[in-house]
N, C-alpha and C positions, 0 to 999 in steps of 0.2 A: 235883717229878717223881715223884718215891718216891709220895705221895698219889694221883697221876693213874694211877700202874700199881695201886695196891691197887682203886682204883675201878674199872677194866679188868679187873680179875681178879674181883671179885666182879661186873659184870655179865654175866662169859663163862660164868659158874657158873649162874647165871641167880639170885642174891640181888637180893633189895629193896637199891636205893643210893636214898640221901635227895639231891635237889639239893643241887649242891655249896654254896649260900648257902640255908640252910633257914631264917633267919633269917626274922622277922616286920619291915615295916616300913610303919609308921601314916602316916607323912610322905606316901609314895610311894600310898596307898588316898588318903588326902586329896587326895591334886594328882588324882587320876587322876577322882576324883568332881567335883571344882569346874570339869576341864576339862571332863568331861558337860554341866555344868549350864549352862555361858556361853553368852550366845547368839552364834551363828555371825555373822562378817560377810556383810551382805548384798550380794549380786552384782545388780548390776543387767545382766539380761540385754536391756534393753529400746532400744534405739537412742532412741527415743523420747523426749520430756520429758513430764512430767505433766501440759499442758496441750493435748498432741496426745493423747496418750491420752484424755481427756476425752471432747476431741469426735470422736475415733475411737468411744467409748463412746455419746456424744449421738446421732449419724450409724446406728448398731447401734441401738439405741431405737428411732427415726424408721422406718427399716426393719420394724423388727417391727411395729409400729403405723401402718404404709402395708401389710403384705400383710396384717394385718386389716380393715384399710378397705375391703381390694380383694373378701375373701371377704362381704365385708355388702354389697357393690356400689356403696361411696361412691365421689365422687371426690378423686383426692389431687394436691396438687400436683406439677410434674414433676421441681421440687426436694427434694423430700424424701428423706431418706436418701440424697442425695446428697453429697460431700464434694470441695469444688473444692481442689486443693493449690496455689496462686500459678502462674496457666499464663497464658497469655494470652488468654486470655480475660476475665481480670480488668482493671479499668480502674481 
């Protein structure tokens, strides 16, 4: 307690106080840089599996490449870039 009032009195004086742990410690620089460096768990934010993704990706292609066909005046099929998800329509 006696320590904590000299430190109180020399901050009200308005004196340089050194933190109270002015100690160096290497340990605690080391842990602090190796948890920089690790790589993060990844999150997957995607509802998605990687093979809907895919053809969600295939389907986005086909589209770009049917409204280029469109501005050259080809014609495209009425499936393209279309993406059926299991409806009934399917047999």
């Amino acid at each position: 307690m006696e320590a904590y009032e000299r430190r109180m009195n020399a901050l009200r004086q308005g004196e340089f106080v050194p933190p109270p742990d002015d100690g160096y410690d290497p340990a605690a620089d080391l842990k602090a840089i190796s948890g920089a460096h690790k790589k993060k768990a990844v999150d997957h934010d995607s509802y998605l599996s990687r093979e809907q993704l895919q053809e969600l990706r295939r389907v986005q292609q086909e589209r770009v490449e049917a409204g280029k066909m469109r501005l050259l005046g080809m014609e495209i099929k009425q499936t393209m870039g279309v993406r059926m998800d299991g409806s009934i329509f399917e047999d």
